[in-house]
N, C-alpha and C positions, 0 to 999 in steps of 0.2 A: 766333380764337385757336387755336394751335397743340394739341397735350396737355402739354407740357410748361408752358406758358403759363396755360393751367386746371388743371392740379396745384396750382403754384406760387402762386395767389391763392386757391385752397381750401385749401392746406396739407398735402394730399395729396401723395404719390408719384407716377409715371407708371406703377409699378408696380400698385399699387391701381386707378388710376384703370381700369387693363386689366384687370384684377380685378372692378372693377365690372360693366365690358360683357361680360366672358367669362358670368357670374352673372344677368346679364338686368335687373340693380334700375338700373343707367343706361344708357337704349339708346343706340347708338353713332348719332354725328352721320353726315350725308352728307361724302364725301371732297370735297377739291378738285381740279382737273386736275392736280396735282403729286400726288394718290394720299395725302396727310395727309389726316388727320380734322379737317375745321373748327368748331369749336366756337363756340356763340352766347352771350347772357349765360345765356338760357333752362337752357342745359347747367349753367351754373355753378352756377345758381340750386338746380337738381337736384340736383348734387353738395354743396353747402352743406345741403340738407336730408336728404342721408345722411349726413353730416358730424355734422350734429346727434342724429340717431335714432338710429347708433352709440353715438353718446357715453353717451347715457343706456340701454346696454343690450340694444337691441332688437337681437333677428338679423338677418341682411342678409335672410336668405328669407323676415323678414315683411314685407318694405321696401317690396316693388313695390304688394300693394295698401294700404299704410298710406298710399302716397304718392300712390296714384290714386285713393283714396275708396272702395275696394271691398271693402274685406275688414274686419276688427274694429276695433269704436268703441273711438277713442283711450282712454274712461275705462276701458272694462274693459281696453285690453291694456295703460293704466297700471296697474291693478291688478295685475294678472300680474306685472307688472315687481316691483312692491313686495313682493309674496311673495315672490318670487325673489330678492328681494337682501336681503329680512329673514333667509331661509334661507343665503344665503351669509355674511351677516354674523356672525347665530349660529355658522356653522360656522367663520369666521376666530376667532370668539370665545372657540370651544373651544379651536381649535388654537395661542391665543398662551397658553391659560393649561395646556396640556400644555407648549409650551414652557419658561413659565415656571418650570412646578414639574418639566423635566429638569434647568434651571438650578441652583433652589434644593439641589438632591439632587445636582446633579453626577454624573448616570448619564449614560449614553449613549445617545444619541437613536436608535439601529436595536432598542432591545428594547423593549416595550410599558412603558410609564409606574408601572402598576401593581407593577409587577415591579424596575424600576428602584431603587429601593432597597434591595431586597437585595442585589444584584448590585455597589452600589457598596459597600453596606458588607463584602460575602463578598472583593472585589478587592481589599480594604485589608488584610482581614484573612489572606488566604491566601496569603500570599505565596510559600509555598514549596512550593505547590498547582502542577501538571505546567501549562503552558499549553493543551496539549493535553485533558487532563481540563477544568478552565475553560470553554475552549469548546466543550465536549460537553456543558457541562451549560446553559450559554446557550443553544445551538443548543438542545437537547428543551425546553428552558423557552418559548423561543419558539413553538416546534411545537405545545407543547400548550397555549399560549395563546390561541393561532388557534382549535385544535379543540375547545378549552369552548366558546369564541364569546360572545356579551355576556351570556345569561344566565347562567350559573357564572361568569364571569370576577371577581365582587366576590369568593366565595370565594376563588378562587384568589388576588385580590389582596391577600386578608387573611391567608390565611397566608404568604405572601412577606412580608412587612409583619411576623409575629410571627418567622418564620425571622429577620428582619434585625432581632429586639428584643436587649436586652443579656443576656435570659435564654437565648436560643437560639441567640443568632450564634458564640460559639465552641462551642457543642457538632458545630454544620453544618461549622464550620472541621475541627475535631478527627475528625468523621466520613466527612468529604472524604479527608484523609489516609487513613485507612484504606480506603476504600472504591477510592482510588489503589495501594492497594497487592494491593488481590484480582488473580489473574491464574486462567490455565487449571488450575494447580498448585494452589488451594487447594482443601480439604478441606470434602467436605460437612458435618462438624459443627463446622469453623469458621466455615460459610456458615450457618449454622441459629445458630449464638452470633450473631454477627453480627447477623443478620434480628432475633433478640429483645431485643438492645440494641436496635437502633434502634428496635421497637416501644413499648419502654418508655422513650426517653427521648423520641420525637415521634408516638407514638400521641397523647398529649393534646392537642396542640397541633391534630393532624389532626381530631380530635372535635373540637374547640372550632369550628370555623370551618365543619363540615359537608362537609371535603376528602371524606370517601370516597364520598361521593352526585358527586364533580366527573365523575370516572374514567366511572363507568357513563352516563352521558350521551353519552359519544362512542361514536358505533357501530363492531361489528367493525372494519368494513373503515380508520377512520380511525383505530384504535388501531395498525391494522398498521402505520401512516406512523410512530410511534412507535417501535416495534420495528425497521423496517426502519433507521431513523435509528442506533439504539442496536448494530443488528450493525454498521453501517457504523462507529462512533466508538470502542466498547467490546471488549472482551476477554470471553470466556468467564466469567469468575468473576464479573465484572460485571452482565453481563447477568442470568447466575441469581441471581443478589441481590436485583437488583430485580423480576427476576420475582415469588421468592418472597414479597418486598414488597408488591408490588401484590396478590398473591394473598392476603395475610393482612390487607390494608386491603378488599377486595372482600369 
């Protein structure tokens, strides 16, 4: 048989099949005086049994001695295998019921899940919010979602979750707007009004969920990745805003 002739009844490619011998797990038959590779049943036989050890998993690189007797007894590297795919399947497990519940919430699948519901209920509700602002405030939402990492991230997803309640979601609307409207031109003691409304209308909300222990967890250096974000997105008046924010949550 030809290689196209043993692809063809193993159900392989000629592609793969050269893949194989390049990899070493099927060694390459002797040529004929035409310079082809002549192939035996012997070969086939080989190839139908990577055929199979694929299928169920196994890496090519453990093929050669799984197939010569030399290397790990089939039960334990079935073992292995079933870990492995119990871990994958948990992991598919997770990931169809974050789908899910993007689904049910109707957020968008690029911001973390946890977060996702404010965001769709702040995009319904802000309509008249700058696009630009919007996605300045998604873009550090995400940033700083990464930089709590899994242990802070249930706070964080719980005040995103009380942000996006009916008690606090038009107050976030109504303070978006203003907070759209700070430029380099506003006045420090309308930046100090400012800072202490917001203190008094999501100071409790902050306490309640344990937000001001989030902040200090990330160190200097990945706070700065915050900062550098918010000169890149924001305006002077903004920025100190939030500065003075975070300095009175610290």
């Amino acid at each position: 048989m030809n290689s196209g002739e043993v692809a063809r009844l193993a159900g392989v490619s000629v592609r793969t099949l050269r893949h194989y011998h390049q990899i070493g797990v099927l060694p390459e038959p002797p040529r004929a005086a035409n310079g082809y590779r002549r192939y035996r049943a012997g070969d086939l036989v080989r190839l139908l049994r990577i055929k199979r050890l694929a299928a169920l998993g196994i890496p090519l690189e453990r093929m050669p001695q799984l197939l010569d007797g030399t290397g790990q007894d089939p039960p334990e590297l079935l073992d292995q295998l079933d870990r492995e795919l119990a871990a994958q399947i948990e992991r598919l497990t997770r990931q169809r019921e974050v789908i899910a519940r993007i689904r049910a919430e109707g957020t968008a699948p690029d911001i973390p899940p946890e977060l996702g519901r404010f965001f769709a209920v702040f995009g319904a509700a802000a309509t008249d919010i700058s696009p630009e602002l919007t996605a300045a405030d998604r873009d550090q939402s995400i940033l700083l979602a990464h930089l709590v990492g899994d242990q802070a991230m249930p706070q964080l997803g719980e005040f995103y979750d009380l942000m996006a309640s009916e008690e606090y979601a038009p107050r976030v609307v109504e303070f978006a707007r203003r907070f759209g409207d700070l430029g380099p031109e506003t006045g420090a003691d309308e930046l100090d009004a400012l800072v202490e409304q917001f203190v008094e209308l999501f100071g409790p909300a902050v306490t309640a969920v344990g937000g001001s222990d989030v902040l200090p967890t990330i160190d200097e250096k990945r706070v700065k990745l915050l900062d550098d974000l918010r000169d890149d997105q924001l305006n002077d008046g903004q920025r100190t805003f939030l500065a003075r924010v975070q300095a009175r949550f610290a």
